[in-house]
C-alpha positions in Angstrom: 0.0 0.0 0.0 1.4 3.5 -1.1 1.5 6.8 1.4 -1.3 8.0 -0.1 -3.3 5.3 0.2 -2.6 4.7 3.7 -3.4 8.7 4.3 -6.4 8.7 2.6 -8.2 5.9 4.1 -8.1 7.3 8.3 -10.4 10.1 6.2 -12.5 7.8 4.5 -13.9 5.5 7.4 -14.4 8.4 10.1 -16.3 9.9 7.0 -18.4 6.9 7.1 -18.4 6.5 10.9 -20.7 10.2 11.0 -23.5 8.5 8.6 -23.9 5.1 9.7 -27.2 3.5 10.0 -28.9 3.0 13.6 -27.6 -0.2 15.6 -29.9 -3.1 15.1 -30.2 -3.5 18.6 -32.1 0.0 19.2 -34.5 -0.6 16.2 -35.6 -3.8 17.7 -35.9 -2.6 21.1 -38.4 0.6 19.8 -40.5 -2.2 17.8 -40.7 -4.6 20.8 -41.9 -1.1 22.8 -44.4 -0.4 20.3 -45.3 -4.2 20.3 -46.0 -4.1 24.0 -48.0 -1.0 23.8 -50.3 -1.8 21.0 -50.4 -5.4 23.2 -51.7 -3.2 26.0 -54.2 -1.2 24.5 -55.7 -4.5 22.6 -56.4 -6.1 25.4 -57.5 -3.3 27.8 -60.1 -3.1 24.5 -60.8 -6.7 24.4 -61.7 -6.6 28.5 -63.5 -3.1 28.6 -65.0 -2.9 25.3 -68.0 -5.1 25.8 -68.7 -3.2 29.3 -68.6 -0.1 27.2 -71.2 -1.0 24.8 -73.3 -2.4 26.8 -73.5 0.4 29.9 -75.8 2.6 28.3 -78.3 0.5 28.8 -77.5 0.0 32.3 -77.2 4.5 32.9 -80.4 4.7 31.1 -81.9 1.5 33.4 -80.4 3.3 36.9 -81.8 6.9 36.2 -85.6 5.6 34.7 -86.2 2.8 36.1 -83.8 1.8 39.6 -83.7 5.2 41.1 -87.7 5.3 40.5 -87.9 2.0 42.1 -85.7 2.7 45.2 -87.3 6.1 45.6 -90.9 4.7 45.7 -89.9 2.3 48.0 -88.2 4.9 50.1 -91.3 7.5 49.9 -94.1 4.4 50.8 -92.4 4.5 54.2 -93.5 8.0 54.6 -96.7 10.2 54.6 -95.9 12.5 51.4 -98.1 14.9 49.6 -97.7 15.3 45.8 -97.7 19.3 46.4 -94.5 19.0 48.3 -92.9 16.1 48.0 -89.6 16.8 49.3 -91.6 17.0 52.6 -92.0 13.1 54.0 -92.9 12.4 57.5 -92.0 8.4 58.6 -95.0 6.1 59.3 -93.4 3.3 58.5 -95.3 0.1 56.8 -98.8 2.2 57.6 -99.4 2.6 54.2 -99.4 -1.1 53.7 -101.1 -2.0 56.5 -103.5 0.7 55.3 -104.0 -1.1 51.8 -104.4 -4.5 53.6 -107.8 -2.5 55.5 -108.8 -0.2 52.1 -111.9 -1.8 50.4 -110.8 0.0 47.2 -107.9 -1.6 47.2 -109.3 -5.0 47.0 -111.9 -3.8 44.8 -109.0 -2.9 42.1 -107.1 -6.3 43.0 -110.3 -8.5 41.8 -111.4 -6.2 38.9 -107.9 -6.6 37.4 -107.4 -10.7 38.4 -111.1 -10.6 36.2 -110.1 -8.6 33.6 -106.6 -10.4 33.0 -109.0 -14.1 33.4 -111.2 -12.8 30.7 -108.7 -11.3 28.2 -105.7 -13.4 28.6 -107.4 -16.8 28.0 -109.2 -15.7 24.7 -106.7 -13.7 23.7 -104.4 -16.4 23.7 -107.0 -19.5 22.2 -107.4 -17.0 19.6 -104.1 -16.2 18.7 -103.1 -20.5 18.8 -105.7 -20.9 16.6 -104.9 -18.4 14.1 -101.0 -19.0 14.3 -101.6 -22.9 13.2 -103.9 -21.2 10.2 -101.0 -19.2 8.8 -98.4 -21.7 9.5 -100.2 -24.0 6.5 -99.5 -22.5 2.9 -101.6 -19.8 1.9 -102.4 -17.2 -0.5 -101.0 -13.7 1.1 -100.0 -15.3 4.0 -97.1 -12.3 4.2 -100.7 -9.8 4.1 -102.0 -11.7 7.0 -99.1 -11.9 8.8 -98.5 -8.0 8.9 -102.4 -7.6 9.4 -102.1 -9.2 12.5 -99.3 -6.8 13.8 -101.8 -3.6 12.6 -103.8 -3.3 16.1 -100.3 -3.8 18.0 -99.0 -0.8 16.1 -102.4 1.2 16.7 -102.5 3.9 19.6 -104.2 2.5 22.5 -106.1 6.0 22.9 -107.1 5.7 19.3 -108.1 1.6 19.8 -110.1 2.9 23.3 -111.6 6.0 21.9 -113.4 4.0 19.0 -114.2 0.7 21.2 -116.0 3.3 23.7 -118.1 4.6 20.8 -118.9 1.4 19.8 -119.9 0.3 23.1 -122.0 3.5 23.6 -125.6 2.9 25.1 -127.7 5.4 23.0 -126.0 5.6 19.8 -123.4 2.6 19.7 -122.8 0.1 17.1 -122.5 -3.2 19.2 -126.2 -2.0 20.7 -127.2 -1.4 17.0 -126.4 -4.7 16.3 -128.4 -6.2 19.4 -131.6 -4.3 18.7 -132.0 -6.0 15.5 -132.3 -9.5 17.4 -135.0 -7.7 19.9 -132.0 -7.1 23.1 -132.9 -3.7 24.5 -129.7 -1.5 25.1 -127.0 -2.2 27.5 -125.0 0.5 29.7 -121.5 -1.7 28.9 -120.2 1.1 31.5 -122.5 1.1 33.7 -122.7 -2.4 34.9 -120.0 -4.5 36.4 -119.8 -7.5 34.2 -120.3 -5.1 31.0 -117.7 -2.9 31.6 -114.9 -5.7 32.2 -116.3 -7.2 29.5 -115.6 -4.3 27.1 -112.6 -3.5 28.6 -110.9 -7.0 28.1 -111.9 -6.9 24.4 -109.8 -4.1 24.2 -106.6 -5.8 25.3 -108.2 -8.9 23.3 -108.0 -6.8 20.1 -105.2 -5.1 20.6 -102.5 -8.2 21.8 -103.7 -11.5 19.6 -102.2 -10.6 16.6 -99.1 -10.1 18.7 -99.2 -13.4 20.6 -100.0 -15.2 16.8 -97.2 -14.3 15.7 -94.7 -15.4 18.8 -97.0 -18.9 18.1 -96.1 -18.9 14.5 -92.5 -18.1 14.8 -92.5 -21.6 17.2 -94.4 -23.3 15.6 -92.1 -22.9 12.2 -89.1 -24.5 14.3 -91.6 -27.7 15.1 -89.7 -30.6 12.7 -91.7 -31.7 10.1 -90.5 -34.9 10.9 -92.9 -35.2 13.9 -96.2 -34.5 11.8 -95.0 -36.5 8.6 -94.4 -39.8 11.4 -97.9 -38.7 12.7 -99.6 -38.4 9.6 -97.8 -42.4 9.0 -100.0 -43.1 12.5 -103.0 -42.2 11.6 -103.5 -39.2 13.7 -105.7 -36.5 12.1 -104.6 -32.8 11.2 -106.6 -32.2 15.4 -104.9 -34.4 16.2 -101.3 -33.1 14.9 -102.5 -30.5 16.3 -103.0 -31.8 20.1 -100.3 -34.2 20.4 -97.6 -32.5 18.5 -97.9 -28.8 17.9 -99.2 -27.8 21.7 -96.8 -30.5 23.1 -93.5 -28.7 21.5 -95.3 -25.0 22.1 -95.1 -25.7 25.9 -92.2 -23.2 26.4 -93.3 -20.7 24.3 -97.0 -20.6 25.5 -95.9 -20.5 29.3 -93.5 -17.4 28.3 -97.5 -15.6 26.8 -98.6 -16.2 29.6 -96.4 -14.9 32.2 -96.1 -11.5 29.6 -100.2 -11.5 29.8 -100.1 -12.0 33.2 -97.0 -8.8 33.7 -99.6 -6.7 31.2 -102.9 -7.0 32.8 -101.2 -6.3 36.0 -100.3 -3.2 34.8 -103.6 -2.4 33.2 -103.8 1.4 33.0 -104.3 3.1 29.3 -107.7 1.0 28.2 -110.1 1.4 31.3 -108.6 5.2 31.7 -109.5 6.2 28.0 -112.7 3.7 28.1 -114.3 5.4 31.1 -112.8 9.0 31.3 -112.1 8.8 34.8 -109.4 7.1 37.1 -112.5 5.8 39.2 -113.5 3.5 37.1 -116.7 4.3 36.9 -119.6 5.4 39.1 -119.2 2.3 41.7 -115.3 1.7 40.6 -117.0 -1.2 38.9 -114.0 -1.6 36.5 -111.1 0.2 38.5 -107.7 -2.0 38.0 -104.3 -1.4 40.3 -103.1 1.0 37.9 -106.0 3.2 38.1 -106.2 3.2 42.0 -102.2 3.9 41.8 -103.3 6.6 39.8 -106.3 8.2 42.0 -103.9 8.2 44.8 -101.3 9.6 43.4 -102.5 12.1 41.1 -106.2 12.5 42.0 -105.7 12.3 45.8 -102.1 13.7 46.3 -101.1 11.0 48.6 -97.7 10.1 46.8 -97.0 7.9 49.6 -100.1 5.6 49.5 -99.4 5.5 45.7 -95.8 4.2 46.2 -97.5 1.6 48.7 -100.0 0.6 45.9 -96.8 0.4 43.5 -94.5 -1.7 45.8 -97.9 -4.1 46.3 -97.9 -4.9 42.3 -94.2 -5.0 42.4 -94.0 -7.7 45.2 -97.4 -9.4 43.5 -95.5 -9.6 39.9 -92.3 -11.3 42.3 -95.0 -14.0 43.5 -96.0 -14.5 39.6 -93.2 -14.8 38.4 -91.5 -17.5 40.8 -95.1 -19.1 40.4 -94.6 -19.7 37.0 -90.7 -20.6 37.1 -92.3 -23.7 39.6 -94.3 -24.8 36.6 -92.1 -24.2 34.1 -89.3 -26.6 36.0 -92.1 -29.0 36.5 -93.0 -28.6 33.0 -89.5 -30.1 32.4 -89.5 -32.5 34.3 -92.0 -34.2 33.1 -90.6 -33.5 29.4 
């Protein structure tokens, strides 16, 4: 090697040593940082996500309905007036006791156990019968099938207004229609047994189509298997019917009937509309819980008997509900 070689070459390499690349060792290290800290924020995603979806539900369910709940049950502990309610003296469980001794209040009691009797058991014949129609082949069976859903979707002050014309005494169509077989007309408001009557039609109208359809989605997941090795029996399209459709429908028809059962509990909108008055009528001849809750409350000013009378249906739907998870377990059971 020459002088001049071996004096240029000092000045080539620390020329190179001022632009040489980053040591592999760093580079890795940065990625494996970045690595960890994408690692982190995936799964702090993958653990609170869900819960982050899912909690406005449970905001919306704590400020409408658990803060009304506890606060009811705080405020039937107390004598409270609706014009001041911030103003609660403690009585304790007198309001309940007071319920256990009020005539009204089991007046309301039966007239809503009657009026759930007398539209839940029609109401869901009806809608059993029509669901095993529609489930055969038919011509606009998509028409029928929305039909059905068209009184659900109707106003219950619209379906009420027009029922109470048509159960008018004077001037009423349902009276129109009696007079021409010779039946003079009938106060359906008036009279005890009337006015249930023509209350539970309304929920009757209003809530089959509904039901037929929860049948009819059931009743599609029946195997055809099971009718096609009763049809080899023998058995009759009855008796398909009885021994294989009801049979497999057992879960779903015990569900209809606890959600009839929650609904005329709660019967409010239909008498209210059908009489005009929380009363009930003159003699509270058709007054349900919901309507007494509502005379107390709103009528009266006695917040605090109200949140008794709302506590009572609370701890009466508790009692029908672990009455039907009994049958339902022993409905398995014997399965």
């Amino acid at each position: 090697m020459t002088s001049q070689d071996m004096r240029s070459a000092p000045a080539t390499s620390a020329a190179g040593a001022g632009t040489s690349p980053p040591r592999p060792d760093r580079a890795d290290e940065r990625e494996k940082r970045r690595a960890a800290r994408r690692s982190k924020w995936y799964q702090r995603d993958a653990k609170w996500g869900p819960y982050a979806f899912i909690s406005p539900f449970f905001l919306f369910f704590a400020a409408f309905g658990l803060f009304p709940l506890l606060y009811t049950g705080w405020a039937s502990l107390h004598r409270v007036s609706l014009h001041s309610p911030t103003e609660m003296e403690w009585v304790g469980l007198h309001n309940f006791t007071r319920l256990l001794q009020d005539e009204y209040f089991w007046n309301s009691l039966s007239n809503t156990f009657v009026i759930g009797i007398i539209s839940t058991v029609p109401q869901l014949l009806m809608a059993l019968g029509l669901a095993h129609l529609l489930n055969y082949k038919l011509r606009g069976s998509m028409f029928f099938r929305v039909a059905m859903l068209t009184p659900y979707a109707t106003s219950v002050a619209a379906a009420t207004l027009v029922f109470a014309m048509l159960y008018g005494r004077d001037f009423g169509m349902i009276n129109w229609g009696l007079g021409l077989f010779g039946i003079d007309n009938i106060d359906w408001e008036g009279g005890s047994w009337t006015s249930q009557f023509a209350v539970a039609t309304i929920v009757i109208w209003r809530w089959t189509g509904y039901n037929t359809l929860i049948y009819l989605a059931a009743m599609q997941s029946v195997p055809n298997d099971l009718y096609e090795s009763a049809a080899l029996d023998g058995a009759s399209r009855w008796q398909q019917f009885i021994h294989v459709t009801v049979p497999s429908l057992r879960p779903t028809i015990l569900f209809t009937v606890v959600i009839s059962t929650i609904g005329s509990t709660q019967l409010f909108g239909e008498p209210l509309l059908f009489g005009g008055s929380p009363s009930g009528g003159a003699s509270n001849q058709y007054q349900t819980l919901g309507l007494y809750l509502y005379e107390q409350g709103w009528t009266n000013f006695h917040l605090g008997r109200a949140s008794a009378i709302a506590w009572m249906m609370f701890l009466l739907l508790i009692v029908i509900g672990l009455v039907y998870f009994l049958v339902a377990k022993r409905l398995q059971k014997s399965h």
